[in-house]
C-alpha positions as CSV (number, residue, x, y, z in Angstrom):
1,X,0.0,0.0,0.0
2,X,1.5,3.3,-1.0
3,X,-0.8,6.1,-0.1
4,X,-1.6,5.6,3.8
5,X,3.1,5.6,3.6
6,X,2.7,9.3,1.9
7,X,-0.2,11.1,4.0
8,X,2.1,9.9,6.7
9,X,5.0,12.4,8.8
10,X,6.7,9.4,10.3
11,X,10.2,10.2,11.7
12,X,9.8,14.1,10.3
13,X,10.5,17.2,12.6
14,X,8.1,19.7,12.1
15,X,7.5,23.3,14.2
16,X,4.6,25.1,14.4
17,X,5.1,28.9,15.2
18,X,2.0,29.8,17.2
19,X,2.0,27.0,18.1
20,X,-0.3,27.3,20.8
21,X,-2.7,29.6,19.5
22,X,-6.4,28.6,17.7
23,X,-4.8,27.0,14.2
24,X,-1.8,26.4,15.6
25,X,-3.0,23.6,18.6
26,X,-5.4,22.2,15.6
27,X,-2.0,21.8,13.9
28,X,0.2,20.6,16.2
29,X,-2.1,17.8,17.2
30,X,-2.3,16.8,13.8
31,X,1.5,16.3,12.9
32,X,1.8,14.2,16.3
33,X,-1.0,12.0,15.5
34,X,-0.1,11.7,12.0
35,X,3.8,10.4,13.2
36,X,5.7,13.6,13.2
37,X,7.6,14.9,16.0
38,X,6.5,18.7,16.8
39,X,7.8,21.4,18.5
40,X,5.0,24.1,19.6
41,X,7.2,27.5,19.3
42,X,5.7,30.1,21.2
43,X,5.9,32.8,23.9
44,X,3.0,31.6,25.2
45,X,3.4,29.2,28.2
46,X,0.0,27.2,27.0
47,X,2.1,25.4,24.5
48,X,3.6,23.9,27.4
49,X,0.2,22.1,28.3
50,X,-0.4,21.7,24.8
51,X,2.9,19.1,24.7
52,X,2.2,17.5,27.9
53,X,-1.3,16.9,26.7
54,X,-0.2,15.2,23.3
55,X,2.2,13.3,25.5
56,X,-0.4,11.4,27.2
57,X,-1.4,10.2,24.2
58,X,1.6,8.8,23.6
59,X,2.9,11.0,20.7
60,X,5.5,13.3,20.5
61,X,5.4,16.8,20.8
62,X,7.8,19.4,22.6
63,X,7.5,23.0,23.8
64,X,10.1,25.4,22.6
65,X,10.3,29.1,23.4
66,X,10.4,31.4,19.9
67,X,9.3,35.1,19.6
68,X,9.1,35.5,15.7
69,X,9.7,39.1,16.1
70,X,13.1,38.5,18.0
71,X,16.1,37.3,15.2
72,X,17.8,36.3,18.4
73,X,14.7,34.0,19.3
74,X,14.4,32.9,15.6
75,X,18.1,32.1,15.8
76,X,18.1,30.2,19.3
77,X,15.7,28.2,18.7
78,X,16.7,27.2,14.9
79,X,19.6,26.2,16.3
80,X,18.4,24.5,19.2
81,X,16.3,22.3,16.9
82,X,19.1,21.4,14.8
83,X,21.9,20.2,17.7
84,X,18.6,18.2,19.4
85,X,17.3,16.6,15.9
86,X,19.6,17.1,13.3
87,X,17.5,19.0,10.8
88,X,14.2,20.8,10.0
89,X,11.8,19.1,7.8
90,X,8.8,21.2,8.0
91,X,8.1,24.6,9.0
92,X,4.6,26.5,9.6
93,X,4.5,30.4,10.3
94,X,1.9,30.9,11.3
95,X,2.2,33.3,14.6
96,X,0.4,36.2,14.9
97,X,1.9,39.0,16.8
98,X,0.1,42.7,16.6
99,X,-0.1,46.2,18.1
100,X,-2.8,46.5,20.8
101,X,-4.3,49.2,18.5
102,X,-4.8,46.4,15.7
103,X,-8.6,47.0,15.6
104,X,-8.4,50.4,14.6
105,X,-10.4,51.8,11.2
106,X,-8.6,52.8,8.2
107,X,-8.2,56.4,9.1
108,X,-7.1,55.9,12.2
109,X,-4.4,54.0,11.6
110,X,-0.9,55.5,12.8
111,X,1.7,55.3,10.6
112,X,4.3,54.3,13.5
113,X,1.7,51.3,14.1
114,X,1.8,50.2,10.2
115,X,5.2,49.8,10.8
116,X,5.1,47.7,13.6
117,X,2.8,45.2,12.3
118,X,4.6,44.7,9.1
119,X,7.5,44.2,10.8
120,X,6.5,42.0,13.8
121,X,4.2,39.9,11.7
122,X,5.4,40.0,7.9
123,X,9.1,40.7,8.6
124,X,8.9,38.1,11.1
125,X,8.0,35.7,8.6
126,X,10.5,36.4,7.0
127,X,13.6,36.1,9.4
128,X,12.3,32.5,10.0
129,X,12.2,31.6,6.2
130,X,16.0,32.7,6.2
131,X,17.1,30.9,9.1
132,X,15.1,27.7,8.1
133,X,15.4,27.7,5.0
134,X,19.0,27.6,4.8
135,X,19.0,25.3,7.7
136,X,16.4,22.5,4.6
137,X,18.9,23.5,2.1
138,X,21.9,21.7,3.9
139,X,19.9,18.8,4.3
140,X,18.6,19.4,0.5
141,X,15.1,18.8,1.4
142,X,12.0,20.3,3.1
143,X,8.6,22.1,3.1
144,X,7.4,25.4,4.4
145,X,4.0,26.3,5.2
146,X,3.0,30.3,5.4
147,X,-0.2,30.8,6.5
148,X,-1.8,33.8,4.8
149,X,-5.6,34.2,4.8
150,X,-8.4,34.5,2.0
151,X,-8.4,38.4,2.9
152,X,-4.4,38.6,1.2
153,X,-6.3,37.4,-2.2
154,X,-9.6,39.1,-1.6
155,X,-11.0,42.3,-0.4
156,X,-12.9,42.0,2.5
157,X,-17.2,42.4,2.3
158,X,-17.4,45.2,5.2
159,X,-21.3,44.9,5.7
160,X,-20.6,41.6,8.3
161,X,-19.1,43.9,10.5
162,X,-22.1,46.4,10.7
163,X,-23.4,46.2,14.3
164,X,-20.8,45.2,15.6
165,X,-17.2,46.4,17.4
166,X,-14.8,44.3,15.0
167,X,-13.5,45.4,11.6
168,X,-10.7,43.7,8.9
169,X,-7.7,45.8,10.1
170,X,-6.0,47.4,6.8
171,X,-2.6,45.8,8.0
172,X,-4.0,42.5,7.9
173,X,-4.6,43.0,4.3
174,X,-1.1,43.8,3.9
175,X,0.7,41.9,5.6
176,X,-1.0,38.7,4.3
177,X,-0.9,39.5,0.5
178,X,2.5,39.9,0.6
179,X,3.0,36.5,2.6
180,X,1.0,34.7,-0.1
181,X,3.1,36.5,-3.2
182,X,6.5,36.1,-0.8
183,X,5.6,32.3,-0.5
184,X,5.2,32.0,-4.2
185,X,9.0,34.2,-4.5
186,X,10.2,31.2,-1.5
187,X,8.8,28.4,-4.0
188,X,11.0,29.3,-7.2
189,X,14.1,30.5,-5.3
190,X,14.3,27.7,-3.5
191,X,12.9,24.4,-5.4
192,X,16.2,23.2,-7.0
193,X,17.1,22.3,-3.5
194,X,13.9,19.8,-3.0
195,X,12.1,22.3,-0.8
196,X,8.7,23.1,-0.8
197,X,6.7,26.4,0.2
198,X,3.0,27.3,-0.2
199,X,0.7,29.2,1.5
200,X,-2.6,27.9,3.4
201,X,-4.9,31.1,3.4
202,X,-8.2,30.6,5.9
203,X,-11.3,31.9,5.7
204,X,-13.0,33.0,8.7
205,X,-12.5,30.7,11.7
206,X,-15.0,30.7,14.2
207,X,-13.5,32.2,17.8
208,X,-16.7,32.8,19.8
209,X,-17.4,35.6,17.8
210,X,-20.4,38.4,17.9
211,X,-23.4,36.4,16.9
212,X,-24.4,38.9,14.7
213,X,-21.3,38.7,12.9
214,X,-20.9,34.8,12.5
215,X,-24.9,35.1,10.8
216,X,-23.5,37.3,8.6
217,X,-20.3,35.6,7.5
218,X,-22.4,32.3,7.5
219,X,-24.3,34.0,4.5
220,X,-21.3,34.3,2.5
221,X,-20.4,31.1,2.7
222,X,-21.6,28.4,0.0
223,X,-21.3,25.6,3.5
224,X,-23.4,28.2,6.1
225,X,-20.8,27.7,8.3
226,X,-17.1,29.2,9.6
227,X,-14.2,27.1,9.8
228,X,-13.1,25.1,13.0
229,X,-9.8,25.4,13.5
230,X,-9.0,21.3,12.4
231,X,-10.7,22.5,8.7
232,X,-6.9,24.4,8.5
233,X,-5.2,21.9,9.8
234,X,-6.0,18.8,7.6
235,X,-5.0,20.7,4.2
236,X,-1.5,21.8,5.7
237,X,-0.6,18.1,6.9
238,X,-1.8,17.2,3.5
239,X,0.7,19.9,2.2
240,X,3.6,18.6,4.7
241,X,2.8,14.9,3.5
242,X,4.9,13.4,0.5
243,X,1.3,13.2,-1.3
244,X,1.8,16.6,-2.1
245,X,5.6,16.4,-3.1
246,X,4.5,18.3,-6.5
247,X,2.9,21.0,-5.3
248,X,4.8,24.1,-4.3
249,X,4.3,27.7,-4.9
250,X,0.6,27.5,-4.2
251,X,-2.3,29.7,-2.1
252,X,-4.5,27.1,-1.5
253,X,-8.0,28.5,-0.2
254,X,-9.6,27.2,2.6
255,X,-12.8,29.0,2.8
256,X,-15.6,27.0,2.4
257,X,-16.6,28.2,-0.7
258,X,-16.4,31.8,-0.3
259,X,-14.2,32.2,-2.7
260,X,-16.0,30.5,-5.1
261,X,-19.1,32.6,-5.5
């Protein structure tokens, strides 16, 4: 039997930045259970439950500290990572740091804070693609996962946010259309070396929400439904998986449909 062999991440390191936020748990869960062993990089001290948790079940994931807006803390824990395991075979970025003003509307946005956010959450990004990168190219082999969102391909339908206090920041906007076009840059630049980068981009997933608002979104959605956080996770293990050793270079949306209308 071939296929159940290439869905599975048997004896592959994989790290999840964020790892202990909404997606990220979803995904660190499903590398363990699908073979891999996973490192949950984090500043948050949750991911440290989150490890002990998938330990009871007898798989095999670790909590190690990373602050993706730190090169130091990129570099660290790289490095840690490779003296422990040897290498890096997969790599999600998908932590989302932001300014406590992050809500703001359009015109109220500071340039200073604009700044910020591209650099803590876009340039961030980036730093770890350099150090990891590298780090797959040495071993001539490896796949990285950005996670962008359908709101870097389209623009965002401002009436589900009537009634309510939320709003799709502009920086968001920013910052994750140029992850998605940056991941398609990673995917040229680097595929002569056997390494693999696309970009998962989510639609909305649902985080206890306004009411209001998830009726809304709901509407716009061809399923009448927002995602749960394992919807994201099952087509980035698919990604990670040698079943998808051809694909590279890709946004792959993950919306339900809403893209589709």
């Amino acid at each position: 039997m071939i296929f159940p062999e290439k869905f599975s991440l048997g004896g592959k390191i994989a790290v999840v930045t964020g790892g202990a936020g909404l997606i990220g748990r979803a995904v660190c869960r499903a590398f363990a259970e699908a073979g891999g062993k996973v490192f949950i990089a984090d500043t948050d001290e949750t991911g440290k439950k989150l490890s002990a948790d998938i330990k009871k079940s007898g798989l095999d994931a670790d909590f190690i500290r990373l602050d993706i807006t730190s090169p130091k803390s990129i570099k660290t824990a790289v490095n840690k990572i490779i003296k422990g395991c040897g290498r890096i075979d997969i790599w999600i970025n998908n932590a989302y740091p932001r300014t406590p003003d992050w809500g703001n509307k359009f015109e109220d946005v500071k340039l200073g804070s604009l700044r910020k956010n591209v650099d803590m959450h876009m340039n961030g990004y980036v730093m770890c693609c350099q150090n990891v990168l590298e780090e797959m190219k040495k071993n001539k082999g490896g796949v990285l996962i950005n996670v962008g969102s359908h709101y870097g391909v389209l623009g965002p339908n401002f009436s589900i946010y009537e009634g309510t206090t939320m709003t799709m920041p502009a920086a968001y906007s920013l910052i994750k259309g140029g992850i998605v076009n940056f991941s398609r840059y990673l995917a040229t630049y680097y595929a002569r070396y056997n390494i693999r980068v696309n970009a998962i981009c989510p639609g909305g997933v649902f985080n206890n929400q306004p009411p209001k608002f998830v009726r809304k979104y709901k509407k716009l959605v061809p399923m009448n439904r927002m995602a749960e956080p394992v919807d994201i996770a099952g087509p980035i293990l698919f990604l990670c998986s040698d079943a998808a050793k051809y694909i590279t270079g890709q946004a792959i949306m993950v919306d339900g449909g809403l893209s589709a209308w």
